[in-house]
N, C-alpha and C positions, 0 to 999 in steps of 0.2 A: 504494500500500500504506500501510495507518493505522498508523502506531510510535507508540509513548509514547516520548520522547526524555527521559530525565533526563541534562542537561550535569553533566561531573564536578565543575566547580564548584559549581553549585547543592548536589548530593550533599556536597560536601566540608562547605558551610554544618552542616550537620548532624551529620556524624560525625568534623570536624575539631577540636579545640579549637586556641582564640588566646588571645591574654592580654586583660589592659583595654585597652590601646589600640587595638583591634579587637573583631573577633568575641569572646565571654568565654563561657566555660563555665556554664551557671546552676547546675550543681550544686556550683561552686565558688563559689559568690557569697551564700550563708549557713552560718549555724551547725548545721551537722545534731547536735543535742542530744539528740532523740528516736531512738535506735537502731533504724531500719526492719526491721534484722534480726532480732528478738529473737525475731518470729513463730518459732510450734514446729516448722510443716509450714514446713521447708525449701523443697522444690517451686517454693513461690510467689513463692521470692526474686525469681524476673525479673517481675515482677508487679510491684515495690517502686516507689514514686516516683521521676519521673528526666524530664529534658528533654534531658539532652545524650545518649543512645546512645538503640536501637531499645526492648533491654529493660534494665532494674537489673544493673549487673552487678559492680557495689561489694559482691562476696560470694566465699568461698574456691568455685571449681566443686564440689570434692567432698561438700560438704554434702549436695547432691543425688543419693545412688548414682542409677548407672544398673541400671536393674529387667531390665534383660536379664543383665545378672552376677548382683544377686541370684537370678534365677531360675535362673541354671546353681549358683550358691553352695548355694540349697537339692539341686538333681537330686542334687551332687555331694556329698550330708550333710553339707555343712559341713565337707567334709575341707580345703579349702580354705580360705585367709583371700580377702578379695576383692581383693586387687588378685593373688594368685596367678589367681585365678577370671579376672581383668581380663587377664594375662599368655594363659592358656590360650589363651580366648575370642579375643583381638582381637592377641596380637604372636606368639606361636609359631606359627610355620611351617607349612604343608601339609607338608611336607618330615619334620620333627622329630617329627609324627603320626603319619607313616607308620613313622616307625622307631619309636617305640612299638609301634604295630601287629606289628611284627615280631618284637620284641622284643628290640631293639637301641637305646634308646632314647640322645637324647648332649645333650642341653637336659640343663642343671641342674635344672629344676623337676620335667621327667619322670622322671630318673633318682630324685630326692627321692621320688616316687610310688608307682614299682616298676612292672615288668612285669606284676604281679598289677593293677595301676589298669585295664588296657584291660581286660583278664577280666572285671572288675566293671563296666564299664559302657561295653562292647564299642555301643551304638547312639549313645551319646550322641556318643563320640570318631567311630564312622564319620561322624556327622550332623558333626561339625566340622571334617572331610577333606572332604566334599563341597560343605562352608558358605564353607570356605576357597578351593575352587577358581574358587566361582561369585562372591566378593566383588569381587574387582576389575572386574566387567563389568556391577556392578548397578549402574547409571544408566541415565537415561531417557533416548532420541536425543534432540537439539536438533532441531524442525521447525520453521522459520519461520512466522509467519502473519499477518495482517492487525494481529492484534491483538498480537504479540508485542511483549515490552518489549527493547531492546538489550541484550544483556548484555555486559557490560565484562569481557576476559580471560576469555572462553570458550575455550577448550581443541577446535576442532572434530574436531582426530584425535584423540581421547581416545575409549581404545574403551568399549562400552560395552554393554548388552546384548542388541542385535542382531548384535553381532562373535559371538556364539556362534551354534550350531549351535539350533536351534532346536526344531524335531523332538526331536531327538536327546534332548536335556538334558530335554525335558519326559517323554520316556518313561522315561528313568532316574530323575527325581525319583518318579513316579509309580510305578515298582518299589521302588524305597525308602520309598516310602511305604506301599506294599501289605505289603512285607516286614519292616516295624517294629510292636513290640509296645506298647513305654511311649507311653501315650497322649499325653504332653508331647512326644516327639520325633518323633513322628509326625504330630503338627501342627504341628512346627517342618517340614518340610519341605511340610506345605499349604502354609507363610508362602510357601516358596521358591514354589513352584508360583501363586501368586497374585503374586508381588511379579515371576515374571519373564514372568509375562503381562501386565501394569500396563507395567511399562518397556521392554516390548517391543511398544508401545499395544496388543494382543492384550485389548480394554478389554472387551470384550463374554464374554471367556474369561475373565478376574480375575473375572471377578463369577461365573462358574458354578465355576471353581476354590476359591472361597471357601462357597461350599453344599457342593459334594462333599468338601471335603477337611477345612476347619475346623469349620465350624457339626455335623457328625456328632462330634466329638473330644468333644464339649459340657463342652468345659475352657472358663473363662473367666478364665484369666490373663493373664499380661504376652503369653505368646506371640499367645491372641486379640487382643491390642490392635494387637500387632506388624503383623499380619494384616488385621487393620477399618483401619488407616491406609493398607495399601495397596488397600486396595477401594476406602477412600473419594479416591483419587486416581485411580484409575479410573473409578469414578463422575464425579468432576468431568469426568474426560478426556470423558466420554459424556453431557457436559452436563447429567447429572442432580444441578443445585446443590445442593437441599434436600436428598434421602438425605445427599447426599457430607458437605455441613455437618454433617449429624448425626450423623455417624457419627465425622468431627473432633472434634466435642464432646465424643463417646464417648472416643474416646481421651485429650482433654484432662483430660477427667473421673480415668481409670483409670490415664493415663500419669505417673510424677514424674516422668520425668527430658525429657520429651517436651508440658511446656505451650506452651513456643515454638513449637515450629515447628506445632502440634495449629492454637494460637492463629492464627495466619499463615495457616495453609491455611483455614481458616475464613472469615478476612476475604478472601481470594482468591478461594472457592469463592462467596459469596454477597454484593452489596452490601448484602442487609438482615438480614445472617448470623444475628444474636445474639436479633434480635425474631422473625425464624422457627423457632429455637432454642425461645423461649418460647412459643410455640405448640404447639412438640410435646412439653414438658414434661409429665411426668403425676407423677412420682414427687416429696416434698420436697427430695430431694437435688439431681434436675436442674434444680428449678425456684431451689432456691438457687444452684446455681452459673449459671444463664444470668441471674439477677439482679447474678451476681458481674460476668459478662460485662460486660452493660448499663452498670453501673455503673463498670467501668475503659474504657468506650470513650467515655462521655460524664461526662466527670466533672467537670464544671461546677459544679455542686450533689449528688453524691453519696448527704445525707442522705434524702433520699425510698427510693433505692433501698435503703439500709443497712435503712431500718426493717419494711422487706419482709421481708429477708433475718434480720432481727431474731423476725420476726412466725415464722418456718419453723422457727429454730435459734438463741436468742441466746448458743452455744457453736460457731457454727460460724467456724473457721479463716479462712476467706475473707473473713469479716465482720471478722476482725482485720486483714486485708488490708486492705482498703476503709477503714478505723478510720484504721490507719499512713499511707497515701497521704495521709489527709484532715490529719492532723496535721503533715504534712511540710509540704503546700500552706501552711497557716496560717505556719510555722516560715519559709516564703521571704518572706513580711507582716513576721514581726516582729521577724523575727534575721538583717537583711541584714552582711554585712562589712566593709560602708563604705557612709559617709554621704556623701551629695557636696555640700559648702557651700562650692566655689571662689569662688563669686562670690552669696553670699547675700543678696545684696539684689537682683536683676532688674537690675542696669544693666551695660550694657558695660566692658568692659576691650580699650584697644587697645593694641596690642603692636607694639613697633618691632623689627622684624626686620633680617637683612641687606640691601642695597640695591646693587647693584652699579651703578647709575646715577648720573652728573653732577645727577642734579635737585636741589632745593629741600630741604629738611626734610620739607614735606607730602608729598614722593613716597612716605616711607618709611614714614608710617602702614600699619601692617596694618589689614585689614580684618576679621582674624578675632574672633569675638567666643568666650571662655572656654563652655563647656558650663554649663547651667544646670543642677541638680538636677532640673527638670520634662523635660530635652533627655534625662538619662543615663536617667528612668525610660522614657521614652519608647522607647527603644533596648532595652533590657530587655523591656520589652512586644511590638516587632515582633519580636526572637529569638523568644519565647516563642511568638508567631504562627507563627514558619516552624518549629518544631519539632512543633505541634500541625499543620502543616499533612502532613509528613512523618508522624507518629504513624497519622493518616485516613487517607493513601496506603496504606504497610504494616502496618499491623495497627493629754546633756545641754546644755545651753546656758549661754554665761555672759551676766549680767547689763550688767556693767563694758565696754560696747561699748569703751573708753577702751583697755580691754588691761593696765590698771594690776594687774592679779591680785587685785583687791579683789572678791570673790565673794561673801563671809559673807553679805549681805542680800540674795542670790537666793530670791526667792519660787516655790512653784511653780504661782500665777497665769503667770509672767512665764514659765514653761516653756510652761504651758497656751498662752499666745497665741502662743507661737515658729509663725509660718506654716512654717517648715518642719517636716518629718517629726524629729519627737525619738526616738533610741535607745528601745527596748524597757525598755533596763537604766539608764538615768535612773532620779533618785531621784524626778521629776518625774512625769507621766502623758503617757505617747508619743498624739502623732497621729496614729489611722487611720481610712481611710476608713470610713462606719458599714456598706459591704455586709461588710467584714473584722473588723468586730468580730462584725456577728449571727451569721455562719458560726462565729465561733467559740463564741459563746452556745449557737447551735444541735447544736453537735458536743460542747458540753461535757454540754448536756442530755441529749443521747442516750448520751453515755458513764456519766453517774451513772444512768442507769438501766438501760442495758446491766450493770454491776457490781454490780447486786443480782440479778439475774436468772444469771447466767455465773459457773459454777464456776472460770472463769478469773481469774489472778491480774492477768493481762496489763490489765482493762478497769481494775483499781483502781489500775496506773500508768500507762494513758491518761491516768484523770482526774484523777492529782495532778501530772501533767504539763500538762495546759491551765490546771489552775487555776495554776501558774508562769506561763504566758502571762498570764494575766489578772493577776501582781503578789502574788496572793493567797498569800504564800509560806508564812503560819502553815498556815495548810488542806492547800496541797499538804503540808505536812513533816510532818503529823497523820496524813494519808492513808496515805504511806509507812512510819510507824513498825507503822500497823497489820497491812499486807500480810505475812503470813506465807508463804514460797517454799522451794523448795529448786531452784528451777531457778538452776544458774549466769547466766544471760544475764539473766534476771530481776534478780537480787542486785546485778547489776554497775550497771543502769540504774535500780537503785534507790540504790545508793551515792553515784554520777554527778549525781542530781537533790537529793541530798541536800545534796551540798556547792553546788550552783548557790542553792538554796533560801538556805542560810547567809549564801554570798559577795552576791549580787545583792540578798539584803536588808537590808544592813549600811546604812546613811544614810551611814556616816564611817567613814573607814579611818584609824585613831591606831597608835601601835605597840602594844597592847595588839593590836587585830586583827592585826596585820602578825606578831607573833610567833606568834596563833593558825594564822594560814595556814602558815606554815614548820614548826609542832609538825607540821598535823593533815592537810593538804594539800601538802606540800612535790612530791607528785608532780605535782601542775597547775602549778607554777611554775617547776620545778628543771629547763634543758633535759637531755636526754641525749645525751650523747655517740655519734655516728652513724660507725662507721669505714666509710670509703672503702673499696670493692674495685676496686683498682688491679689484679687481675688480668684484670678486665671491665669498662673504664670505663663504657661504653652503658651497663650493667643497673641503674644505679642514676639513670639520665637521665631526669628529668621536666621538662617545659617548665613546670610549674605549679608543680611542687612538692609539699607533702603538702596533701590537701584540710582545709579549717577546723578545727579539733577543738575538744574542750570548755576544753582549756589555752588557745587562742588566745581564746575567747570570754571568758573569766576573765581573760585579763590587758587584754581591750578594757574590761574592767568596772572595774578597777582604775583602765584609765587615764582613765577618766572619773568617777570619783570624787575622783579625784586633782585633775583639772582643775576641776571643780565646787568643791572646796574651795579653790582659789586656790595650788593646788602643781604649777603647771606645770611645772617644771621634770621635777618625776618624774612627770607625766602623758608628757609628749615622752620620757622614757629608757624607760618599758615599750614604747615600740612602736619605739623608732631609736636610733639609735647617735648618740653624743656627737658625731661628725665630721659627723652628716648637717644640725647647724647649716650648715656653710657653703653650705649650699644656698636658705638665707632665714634669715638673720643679722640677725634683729629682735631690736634693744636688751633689750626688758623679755622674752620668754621666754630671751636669755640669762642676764640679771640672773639669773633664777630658777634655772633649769640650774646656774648658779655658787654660787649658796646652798645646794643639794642638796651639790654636789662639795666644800663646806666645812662640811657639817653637821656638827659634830662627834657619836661616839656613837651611829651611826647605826644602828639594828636589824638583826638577822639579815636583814631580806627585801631592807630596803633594800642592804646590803653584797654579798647574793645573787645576787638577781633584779634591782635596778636599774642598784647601780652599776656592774654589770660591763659593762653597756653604753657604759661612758666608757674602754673598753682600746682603742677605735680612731685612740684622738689619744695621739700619744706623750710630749707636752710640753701638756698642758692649761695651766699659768700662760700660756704663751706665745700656745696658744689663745685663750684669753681677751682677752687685750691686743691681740691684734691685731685681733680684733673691735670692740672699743671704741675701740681709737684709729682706726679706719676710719671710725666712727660719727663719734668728734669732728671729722675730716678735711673728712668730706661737711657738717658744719655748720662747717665755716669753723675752729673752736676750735682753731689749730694747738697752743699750747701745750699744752693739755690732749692732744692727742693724742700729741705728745712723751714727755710721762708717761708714756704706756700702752705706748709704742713701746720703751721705756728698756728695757720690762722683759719685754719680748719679740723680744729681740735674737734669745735661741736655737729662734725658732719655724724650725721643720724644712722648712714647705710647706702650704698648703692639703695637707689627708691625702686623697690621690685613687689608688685602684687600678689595674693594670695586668692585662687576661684575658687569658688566653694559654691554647693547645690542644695539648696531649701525646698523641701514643699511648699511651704509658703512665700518666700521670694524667689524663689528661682536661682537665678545666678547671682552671687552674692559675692563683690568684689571689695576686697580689703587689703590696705597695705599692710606687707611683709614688716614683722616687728622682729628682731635682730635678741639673742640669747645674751646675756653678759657674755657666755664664753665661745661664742658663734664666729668668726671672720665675715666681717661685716661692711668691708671694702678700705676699713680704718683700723679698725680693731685687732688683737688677736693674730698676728702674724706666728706662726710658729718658727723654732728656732733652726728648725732643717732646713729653712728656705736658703742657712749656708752651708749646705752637704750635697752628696752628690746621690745622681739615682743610683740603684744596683740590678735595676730592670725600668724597662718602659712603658708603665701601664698608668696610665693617667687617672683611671676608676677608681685603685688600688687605695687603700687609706695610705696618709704619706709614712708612717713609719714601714709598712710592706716595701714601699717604692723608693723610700729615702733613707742613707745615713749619716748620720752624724761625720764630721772632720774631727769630733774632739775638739770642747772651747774650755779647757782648763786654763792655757794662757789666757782667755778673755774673759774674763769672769764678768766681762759689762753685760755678754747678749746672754740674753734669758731666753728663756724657753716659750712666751710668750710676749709680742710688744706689739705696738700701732707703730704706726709710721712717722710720726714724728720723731717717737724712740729709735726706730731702723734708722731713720738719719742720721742721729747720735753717734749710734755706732758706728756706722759704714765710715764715719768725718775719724773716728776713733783711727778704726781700722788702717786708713790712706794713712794717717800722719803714723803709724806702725811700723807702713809698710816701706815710707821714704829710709827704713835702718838700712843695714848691711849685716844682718842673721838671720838664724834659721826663725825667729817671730817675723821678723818682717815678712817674710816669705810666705810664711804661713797665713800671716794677712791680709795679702796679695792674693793668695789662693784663696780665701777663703770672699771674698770680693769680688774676684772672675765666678766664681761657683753662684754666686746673687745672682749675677747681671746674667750669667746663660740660665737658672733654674726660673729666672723671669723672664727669658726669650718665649719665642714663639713653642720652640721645641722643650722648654723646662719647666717640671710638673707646677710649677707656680704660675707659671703662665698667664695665670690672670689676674694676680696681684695687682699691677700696673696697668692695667687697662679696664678699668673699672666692672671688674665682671665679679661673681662671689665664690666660684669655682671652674675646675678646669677643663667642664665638658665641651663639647665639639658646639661651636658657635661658628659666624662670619668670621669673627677676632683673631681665629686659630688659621686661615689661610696665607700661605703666602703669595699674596696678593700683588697684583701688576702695579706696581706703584709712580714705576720711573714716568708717566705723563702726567701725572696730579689726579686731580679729582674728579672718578667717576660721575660725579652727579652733572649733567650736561646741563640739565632746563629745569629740575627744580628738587623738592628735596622728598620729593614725596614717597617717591619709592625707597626712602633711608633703611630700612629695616629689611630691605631685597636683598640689598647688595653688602659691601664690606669695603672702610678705607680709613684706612691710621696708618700713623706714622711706621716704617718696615722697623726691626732693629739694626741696633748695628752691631755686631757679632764681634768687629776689630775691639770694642771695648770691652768686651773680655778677654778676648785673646791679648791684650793686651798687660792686662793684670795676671794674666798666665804667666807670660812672657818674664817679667817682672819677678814669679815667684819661680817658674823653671831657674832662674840665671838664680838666685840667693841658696836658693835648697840645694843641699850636698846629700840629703839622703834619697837614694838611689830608687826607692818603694815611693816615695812620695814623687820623684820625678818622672815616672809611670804613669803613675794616676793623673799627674799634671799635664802632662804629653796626651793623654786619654781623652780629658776635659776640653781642652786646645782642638784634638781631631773634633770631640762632636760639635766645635762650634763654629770648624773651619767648615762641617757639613751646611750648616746651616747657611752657610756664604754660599754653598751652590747650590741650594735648594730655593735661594733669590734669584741665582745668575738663572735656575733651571724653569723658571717662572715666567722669567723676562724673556726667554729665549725663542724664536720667532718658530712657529710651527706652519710651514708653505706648502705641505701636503696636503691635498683636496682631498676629502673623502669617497668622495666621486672615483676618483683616480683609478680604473682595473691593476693597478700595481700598488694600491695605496700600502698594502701589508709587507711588500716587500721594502719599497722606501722609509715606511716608518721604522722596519727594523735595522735599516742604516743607519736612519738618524739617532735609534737609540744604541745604537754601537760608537757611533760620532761622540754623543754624549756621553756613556760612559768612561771611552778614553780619556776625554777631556776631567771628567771627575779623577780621575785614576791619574792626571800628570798636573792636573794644578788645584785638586782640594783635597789629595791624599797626604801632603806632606809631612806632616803629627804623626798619621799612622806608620808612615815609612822611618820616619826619624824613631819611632816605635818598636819599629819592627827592628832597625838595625842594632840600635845603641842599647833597647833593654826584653831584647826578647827570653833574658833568662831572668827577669823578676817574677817575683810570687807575685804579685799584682798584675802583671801582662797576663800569665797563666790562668789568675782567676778571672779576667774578664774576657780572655779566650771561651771560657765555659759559660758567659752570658750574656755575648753579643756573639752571634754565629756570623754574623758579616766581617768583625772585624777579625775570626777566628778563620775566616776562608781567605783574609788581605794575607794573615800571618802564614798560612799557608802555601801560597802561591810561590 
């Protein structure tokens, strides 16, 4: 037997959303600016652009009455408002009918009516006694077949309308139908009479129940449609595709509330549905909407089809449909959410991860290389594949590479040649491919000319909407002053492009602008306050969030204008919070951050909108200092760190949150409070941070992973200090270390063992970089550092990517060096020499970062050149960052200490080897 197997995985690809670090949602991955919904004819909302669900459905459902209430709204003169009409129709009882009927009625609606209601329209209420009895059994049996699809949570006792009496129910419909006078309700129960021949496959009787009992009514309302949908499903049952498809159309055409499922049955009933549609078009109506068809099922290039559809009616609806998709499409080109420049120059970044093994240093290189901007679009692209494939089943930059904030002289040549993709909203000229720009030339053309032709207001905010895409922001804001409307929905996304027009083309934001946006705009900037219902945690649960809006797009524009002008600091506070520094604590975007936080006088927008994103740190001076004296630390400058330390005694903690889950609040987020004897980003330093490892497991509690050097000569370092105190001694230690013995020596070494066990590669690691432990973070990459600062255009993606200062490895080997030459004992000049190699590695674990990888993936030999180039590089490791261990290997290969860490690094036991 043939099945179509769809696994619920596959399925789930489709109608599940994930965040970015997985599957993503694409309708969550631009700026929807152009309001798809403005369209007049409701109807078409599911029509609207969309790749993550089957149809649009980012719309309130009741937009679209259902035309079976309005039809019972009109029978019933309008005595009814429609959701009474909706109450009657589809929730009051068979039951609550009858006692009407009797004139006993006990529903609040019917009693509201009166017993005089059933008198006055004694056929309609029987027809909805009879309508009620037969509802629960109108489904169609499940028959297996060759070609059936599995369905998932099928119900097969689920009665249905072979559970009735068969005979029976059709001669009583068929007396009620002889015996009914209002021409409406008497072909409401043809509908029964056809619909329970269709679901009862009785497929060859639906089709003669549909001549005798409808097509004589010669009504053509909602009831006919209600009626030609169940023909045309019996038809298909009876394999006559083409009627069946046509007669869907029919319905699609005539149904509002019924283009879905019309649409579905269509693509079910015929593979070449839409073009044999067009075939039997004869009227301009039908041939417009089977153009409309056409063109939402191949919508590749849509304008060919528009101007067709242009050429029949350039005021038809559907054409604004096709208009809106076309301009969404463009709007995913030009108004993405993030830009992805982790790694903006093509080369590797390797990442030292945890290592649970005895090896070498080189065991612990990762192999993973950061996502490239051409990797994430790519990813995007195959989504977009498998959503289109599902769709066919069922129906700015800175100049200053340096980082020094120095902007002013950015040209916008120097944007132009940025190889990567530049923001829309750059004051610069963005990079796209030229098939994305002609689309849009071309859709802009047919919209100026559609707008002279179309009584509609809607074409003259198409096109002062693309001409915004196109930059052109005088024109678009010319366009919109002219549009004269009284449609609400209209007004709104005229008001909406007005202020985009304003903000997007300002070159420079000074406080003169920044006081105009709080006058005149303070709603795009100002958040609102959102209360929790804590008596329904769920209902207010989104895994995403709220999708993009025109506020988020405005404050991305802000913060790249900000950045472009060299005021990083308030570029980084529109998009993150002051605390989300310690997550890549590079020197100069603090400097700036801290210029902002000491600006005096600082504007409405800035006091408003920015600075309030510095309430996440409780003690900012302290912030600050400890940032800085981390910085002087990792360059060696204990004094100067000292300084900074002095005056950040009363830092609180790295600021780190704690979630926690309530029944009654839900998610419950509270800052992390720090133990007296916790390491706290200040606190609590233990005293192995100057010992060395004896394996490299980062997990490991540090006495597993660390030993002691022995500090009975220094009886200053204790066994626990903050960092103020660490600088105490380290100042101790140097003035030690200037003698000429074996203490001196000893405090040289024990000073290189700081500076590498707070490297990238030393289980302290994260001492000095404001982290609270030494798990795998951005922090821990060795990262491309040699062109400054990934962040291109703004700060938003901070928390994607990774960029601090690299170490510098020569300042330990330095204090090696120092203590190698004083120490005469020969055990300790091993282990010094040992210390020396891991940190010479670490020098080519930078060089091995930076190093240019030009081999295309692509490439039919790619495997064989990559393994050249990593034969290239290994040599290169082996003649110019092997020197420690060859000096190792030559001068003390019969120490006990060579010997024992032959036994627990297998890399440096295969150099010793060789």
């Amino acid at each position: 037997m043939k099945k179509y197997i769809l696994s619920l995985a596959v399925v789930s690809l489709f109608y599940t959303k994930s965040d970015a670090c997985a599957w993503s949602d694409p309708d969550y991955e631009y700026f929807n600016l152009f309001t798809q919904s403005i369209i007049k004819d409701k109807s078409y909302l599911p029509f609207l652009h969309t790749y993550s669900t089957r149809f649009y459905g980012n719309y309130n459902p009741s937009l679209i009455p259902d035309d079976n209430i309005e039809a019972w709204k009109k029978y019933f003169n309008n005595q009814l408002s429609y959701a009474e009409a909706q109450n009657l129709v589809y929730k009051i009882s068979m039951n609550d009918l009858n006692a009407l009927k009797n004139g006993t009625p006990t529903n609040s609606l019917l009693q509201k009516l009166g017993t005089g209601f059933y008198q006055k329209y004694k056929e309609g209420i029987d027809y909805l006694i009879e309508a009620k009895y037969l509802e629960p059994y109108m489904s169609i049996n499940y028959v297996e077949t060759e070609n059936s699809f599995y369905s998932y949570g099928r119900d097969e006792n689920k009665e249905n309308a072979t559970s009735l009496d068969y005979n029976k129910n059709i001669a009583a419909l068929t007396s009620l139908y002889n015996a009914t006078r209002n021409p409406e309700i008497k072909q409401r129960y043809g509908y029964q009479l056809v619909r329970l021949n269709h679901y009862t496959r009785n497929y060859d009787a639906a089709l003669q129940a549909f001549k005798t009992y409808i097509e004589p009514v010669k009504l053509k309302g909602t009831v006919y449609y209600m009626a030609l949908d169940q023909l045309a499903g019996a038809q298909r049952g009876l394999e006559m595709n083409g009627d069946a498809n046509w007669n869907f159309f029919q319905v699609f055409m005539n149904r509002k509330d019924k283009k879905e499922s019309a649409f579905v049955s269509m693509k079910l009933s015929d593979t070449a549905s839409f073009s044999n549609i067009m075939k039997r078009a004869n009227t301009n109506e039908e041939k417009n909407m089977a153009y409309f068809l056409l063109g939402y099922e191949d919508f590749n290039n849509p304008i060919p089809i528009m101007e067709k559809m242009f050429d029949i009616n350039p005021d038809s609806e559907i054409l604004k449909v096709m208009a809106v998709r076309s301009i969404n499409e463009l709007e995913r080109s030009y108004l993405p959410t993030y830009y992805y420049t982790s790694d903006a120059y093509g080369r590797v970044s390797v990442y030292r991860g945890n290592t649970e093994t005895k090896d070498s240093k080189d065991t612990a290189t990762d192999k993973t290389t950061p996502e490239t901007k051409e990797v994430k679009e790519e990813k995007v692209s195959f989504w977009q594949k498998i959503v289109r494939f599902f769709k066919n089943l069922f129906g700015g930059s800175k100049s200053d590479a340096s980082g020094n904030g120095n902007k002013a002289d950015q040209s916008d040549d120097e944007l132009l040649n940025n190889p990567n993709r530049i923001p829309f909203y750059t004051t610069g000229y963005g990079g796209y491919d030229d098939n994305t720009k002609d689309y849009l030339d071309a859709l802009e053309k047919f919209t100026s000319k559609t707008k002279e032709k179309s009584k509609d207001e809607y074409w003259q905010i198409a096109d002062a909407y693309l001409k915004f895409l196109k930059k052109d922001y005088k024109e678009s804001t010319e366009i919109l002053n002219e549009i004269k409307t009284t449609n609400p929905e209209y007004l709104e996304e005229i008001k909406r492009m007005k202020v985009l027009n304003d903000i997007v083309s300002q070159p420079k934001v000074d406080a003169a602008f920044e006081d105009h946006l709080m006058k005149d705009y303070a709603e795009y900037f100002v958040e609102k306050e959102v209360k929790k219902d804590t008596a329904n945690v769920n209902s207010e649960y989104d895994y995403y969030g709220d999708a993009p809006s025109t506020a988020d797009f405005l404050k991305d524009v802000m913060a790249n204008r900000y950045l472009l002008q060299g005021e990083d600091g308030k570029s980084f506070l529109m998009n993150n919070e002051l605390s989300d520094l310690q997550y890549n604590p590079n020197s100069t975007l603090v400097k700036s951050v801290e210029d902002f936080y000491r600006k005096p006088n600082k504007t409405q927008f800035e006091q408003q909108i920015i600075a309030k994103n510095m309430k996440s740190v409780t003690n900012i001076e302290a912030f600050f200092n400890t940032i800085y004296g981390d910085r002087a630390m990792r360059l060696a400058d204990f004094e100067k760190a000292k300084s900074y330390y002095e005056k950040a005694q009363q830092f609180g903690g790295v600021p780190r949150e704690n979630y926690d889950w309530t029944e009654k609040e839900g998610q419950v987020v509270t800052p992390k409070k720090y133990t007296s004897t916790e390491y706290n980003g200040f606190n609590n330093i233990p005293g192995l941070i100057f010992g060395h490892n004896v394996w490299e497991s980062y997990q490991s509690p540090d006495a597993e992973s660390m030993k002691s050097e022995g500090y009975t000569e220094f009886p200053f370092i204790k066994d626990k200090m903050n960092k103020l105190e660490l600088t105490n001694i380290l100042i101790q230690l140097k003035k030690i270390g200037n003698g000429n013995d074996e203490k001196a020596a000893r405090a040289n070494q024990l000073i290189g063992n700081l500076l590498y066990n707070t490297s990238i590669l030393g289980y302290y690691r994260h001492v000095f970089v404001m982290d609270i432990d030494n798990s795998n973070g951005g922090k821990y990459y060795f990262w491309n550092n040699d062109k400054g600062n990934p962040y291109k255009y703004y700060y938003k993606n901070f928390l994607d990517t990774s960029y601090i200062e690299p170490d510098n490895f020569d300042l330990a080997i330095n204090y090696y060096q120092k203590a190698l030459k004083l120490s005469t004992n020969k055990e300790e000049k091993a282990r010094i020499l040992f210390q020396m190699a891991s940190a010479e590695q670490g020098k080519y674990y930078q060089y091995e970062a930076k190093a240019p990888r030009d081999i295309d993936y692509s490439d039919p030999k790619w495997s064989e050149k990559e393994d050249v180039r990593q034969k290239q590089m290994d040599d290169l490791k082996n003649q110019k960052y092997r020197t420690y261990f060859a000096q190792l290997k030559n001068q003390y290969s019969d120490a006990e200490t060579t010997k024992s860490l032959m036994g627990s690094c297998s890399y440096f036991s295969y150099f010793m080897k060789r």
